[in-house]
C-alpha positions in Angstrom: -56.6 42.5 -111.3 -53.1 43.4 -110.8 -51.7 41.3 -108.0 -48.2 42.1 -107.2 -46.3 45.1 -109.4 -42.4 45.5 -109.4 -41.4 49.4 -109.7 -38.0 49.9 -110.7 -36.9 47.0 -108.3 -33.0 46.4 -107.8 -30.0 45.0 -105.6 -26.9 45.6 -104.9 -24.5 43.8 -102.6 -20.7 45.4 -102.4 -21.2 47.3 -105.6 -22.1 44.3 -107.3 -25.6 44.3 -109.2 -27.8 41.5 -108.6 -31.3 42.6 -110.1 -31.7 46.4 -111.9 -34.3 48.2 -112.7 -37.0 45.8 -113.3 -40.4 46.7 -114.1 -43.5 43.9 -114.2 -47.0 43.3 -112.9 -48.2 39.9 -112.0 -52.0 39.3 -112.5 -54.2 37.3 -109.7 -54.6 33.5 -111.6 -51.8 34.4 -113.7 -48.5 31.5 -113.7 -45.5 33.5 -114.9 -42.3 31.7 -115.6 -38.9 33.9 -114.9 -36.4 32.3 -116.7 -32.3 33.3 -118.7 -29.4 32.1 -118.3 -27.3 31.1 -115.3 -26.0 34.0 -113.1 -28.6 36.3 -114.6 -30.4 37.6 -111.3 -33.5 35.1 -111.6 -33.8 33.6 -107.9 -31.9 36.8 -106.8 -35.6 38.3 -108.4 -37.6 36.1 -106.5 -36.1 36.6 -103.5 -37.2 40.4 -103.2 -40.4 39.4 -103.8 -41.4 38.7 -100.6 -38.6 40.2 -99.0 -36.5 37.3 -97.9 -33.8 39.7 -99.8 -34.4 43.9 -99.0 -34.5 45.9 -102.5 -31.8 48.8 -103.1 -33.7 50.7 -105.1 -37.1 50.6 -105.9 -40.3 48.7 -104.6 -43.0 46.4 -105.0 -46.7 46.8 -104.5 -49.3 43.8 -103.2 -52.3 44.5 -103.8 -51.6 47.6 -104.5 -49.8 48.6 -101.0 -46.3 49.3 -100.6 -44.9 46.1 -99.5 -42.8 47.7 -96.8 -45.8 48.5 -95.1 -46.9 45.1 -94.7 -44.7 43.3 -91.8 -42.7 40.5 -93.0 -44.1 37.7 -91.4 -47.8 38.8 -92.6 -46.0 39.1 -95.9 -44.5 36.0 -96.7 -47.6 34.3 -95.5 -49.4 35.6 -98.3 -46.8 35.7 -101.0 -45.4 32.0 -100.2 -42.1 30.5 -101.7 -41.0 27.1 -102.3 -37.2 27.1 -102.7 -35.3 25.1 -105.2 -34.1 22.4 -101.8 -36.7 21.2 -99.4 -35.3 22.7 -96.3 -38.1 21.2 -93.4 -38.3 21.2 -90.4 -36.6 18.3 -88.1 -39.8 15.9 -87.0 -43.0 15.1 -88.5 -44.7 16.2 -91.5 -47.6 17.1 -89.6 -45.4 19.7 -87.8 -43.8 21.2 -90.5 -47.3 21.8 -92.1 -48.6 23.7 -88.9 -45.7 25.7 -88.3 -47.0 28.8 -90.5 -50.4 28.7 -88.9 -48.8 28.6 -85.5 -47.3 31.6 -85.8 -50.8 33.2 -86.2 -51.9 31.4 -83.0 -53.6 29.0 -85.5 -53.5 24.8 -85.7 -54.0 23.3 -88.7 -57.4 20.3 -87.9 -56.2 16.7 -88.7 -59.3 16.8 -91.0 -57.6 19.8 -93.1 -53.8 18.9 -93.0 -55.0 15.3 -94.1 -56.8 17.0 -97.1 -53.7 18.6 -97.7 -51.7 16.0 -97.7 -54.0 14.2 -99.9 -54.1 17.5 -102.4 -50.2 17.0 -102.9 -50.4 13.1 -103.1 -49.3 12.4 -99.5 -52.3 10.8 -97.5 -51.5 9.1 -94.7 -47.9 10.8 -94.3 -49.1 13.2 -91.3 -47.5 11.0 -88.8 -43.8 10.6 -91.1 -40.3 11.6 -89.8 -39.3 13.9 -92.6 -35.6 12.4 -92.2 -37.0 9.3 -94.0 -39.1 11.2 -97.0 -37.4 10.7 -100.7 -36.5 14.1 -102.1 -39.9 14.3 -104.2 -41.3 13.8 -101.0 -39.9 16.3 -99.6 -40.5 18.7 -102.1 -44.1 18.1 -102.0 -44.0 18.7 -98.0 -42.8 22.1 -98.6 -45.0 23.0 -101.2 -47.9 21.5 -98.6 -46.2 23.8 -95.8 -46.2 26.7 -98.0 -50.1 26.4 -99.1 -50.9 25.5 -95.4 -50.5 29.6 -95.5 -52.9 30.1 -97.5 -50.7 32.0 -99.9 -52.7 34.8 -102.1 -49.0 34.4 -104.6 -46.8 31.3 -105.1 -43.3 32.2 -105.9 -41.0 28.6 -106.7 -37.3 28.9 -107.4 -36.7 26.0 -109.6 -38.9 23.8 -107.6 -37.8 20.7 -109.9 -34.6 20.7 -110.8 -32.7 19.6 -107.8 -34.7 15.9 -108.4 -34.6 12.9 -110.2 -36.3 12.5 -113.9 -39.2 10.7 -112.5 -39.3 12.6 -109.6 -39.3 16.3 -111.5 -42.4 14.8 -113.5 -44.7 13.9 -111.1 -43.6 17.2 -109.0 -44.4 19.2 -112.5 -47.9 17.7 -112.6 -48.7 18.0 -109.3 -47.5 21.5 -109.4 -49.8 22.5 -112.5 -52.6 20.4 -110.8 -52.8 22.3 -107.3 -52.4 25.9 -109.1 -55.7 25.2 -111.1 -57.4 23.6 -108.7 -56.8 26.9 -106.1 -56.7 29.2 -109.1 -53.1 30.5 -107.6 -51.2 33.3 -108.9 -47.5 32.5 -108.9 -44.3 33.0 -110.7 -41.4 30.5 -111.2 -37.7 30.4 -111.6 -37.0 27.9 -114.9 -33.6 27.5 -116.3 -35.6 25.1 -119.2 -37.6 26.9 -121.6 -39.5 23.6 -122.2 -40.9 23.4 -118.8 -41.8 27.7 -119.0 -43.7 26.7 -122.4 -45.6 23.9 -119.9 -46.7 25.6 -117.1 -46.7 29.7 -118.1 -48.9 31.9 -119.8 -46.4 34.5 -119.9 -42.5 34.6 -119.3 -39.6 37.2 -118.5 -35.9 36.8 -119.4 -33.5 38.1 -117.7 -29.8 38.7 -118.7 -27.5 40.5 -116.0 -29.9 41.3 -113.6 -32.1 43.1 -115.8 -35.9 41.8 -117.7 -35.0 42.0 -121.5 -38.0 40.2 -122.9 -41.7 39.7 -121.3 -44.7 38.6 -123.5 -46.5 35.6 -123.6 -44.4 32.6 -123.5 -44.7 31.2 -127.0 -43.5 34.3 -128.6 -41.4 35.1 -125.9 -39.0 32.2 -125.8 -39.5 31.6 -130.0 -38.2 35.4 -130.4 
């Protein structure tokens, strides 16, 4: 089932093209890497996704509906991002994890923010100032905020490379882990073509704000 479809999706700020013409579907379960050179309109891509950026020219459907018919907040609860930098919160982890389902009227139970915790290898961390986390901490707190959501699609904006070696390892695996174990559907900006080969069945590059290869990864980064 297609998931998410972009139709002819583009931006432009002050004349200058940031994404153009792009055409793709995204598959529910699917992991799709988005990757090309620097300056080449990837996280500029991710960003309309969801709408944290408004498309120029064309649109994208979600399950098959006009995403400017769904509001934004009920949007980006169910397509989720995890930005390159951790940006939390100030206070506890615990807060930063309920602060999506509060603005559906909803608290998350101890009992299901500590399994969440747990899921992203944080037990006990409910109760943690998120001024003393390391930044693989950190990073796992907002990908643990952004599935508190309950997203439907994952979109992560080079989720590891703003960490450490060991650090970007253990967030890789974790990353790989929680997507099977929810069976997620979620697309990532990669600048390495090793870690697309890793974690994607299927890849996009972009050069100058537009898609100029899509196919599975293998041949698609060997072309």
């Amino acid at each position: 089932m297609v998931l998410l479809e972009a139709k002819s999706l583009g931006r432009a700020v002050n004349a200058r093209i940031l994404v153009q013409d792009v055409n793709f579907t995204l598959r529910r379960g699917e992991v799709l890497a988005i990757t090309g050179p620097s300056g080449a309109g990837k996280s500029s891509l991710l960003r309309l996704l969801n709408r944290l950026d408004e498309p120029t020219s064309g649109t994208v459907y979600f399950a098959s509906e006009d995403y400017r018919k769904i509001e934004p907040r009920e949007l980006r609860r169910r397509v989720g991002m995890v930005t390159q930098r951790p940006y939390l919160f100030p206070g506890t982890v615990a807060g930063n994890l309920n602060f999506g389902p509060q603005q559906c009227g909803e608290t998350l139970k101890r009992v299901a923010l500590e399994q969440l915790l747990e899921q992203v290898g944080l037990g006990g961390f409910a109760d943690r100032d998120v001024a003393n986390l390391s930044g693989g901490e950190a990073q796992r707190v907002s990908l643990a905020r952004t599935l508190a959501n309950q997203p439907e699609v994952v979109l992560l904006d080079e989720p590891t490379s703003s960490l450490d070696e060991a650090s970007r390892g253990e967030v890789e695996a974790l990353l790989l882990r929680v997507v099977r174990e929810r069976d997620l559907t979620c697309a990532i900006v990669t600048h390495d073509a090793v870690q697309a080969m890793r974690v994607a069945q299927r890849t996009l590059v972009m050069n100058v704000g537009r898609v100029v290869r899509d196919g599975p990864t293998a041949e698609v980064l060997h072309a």
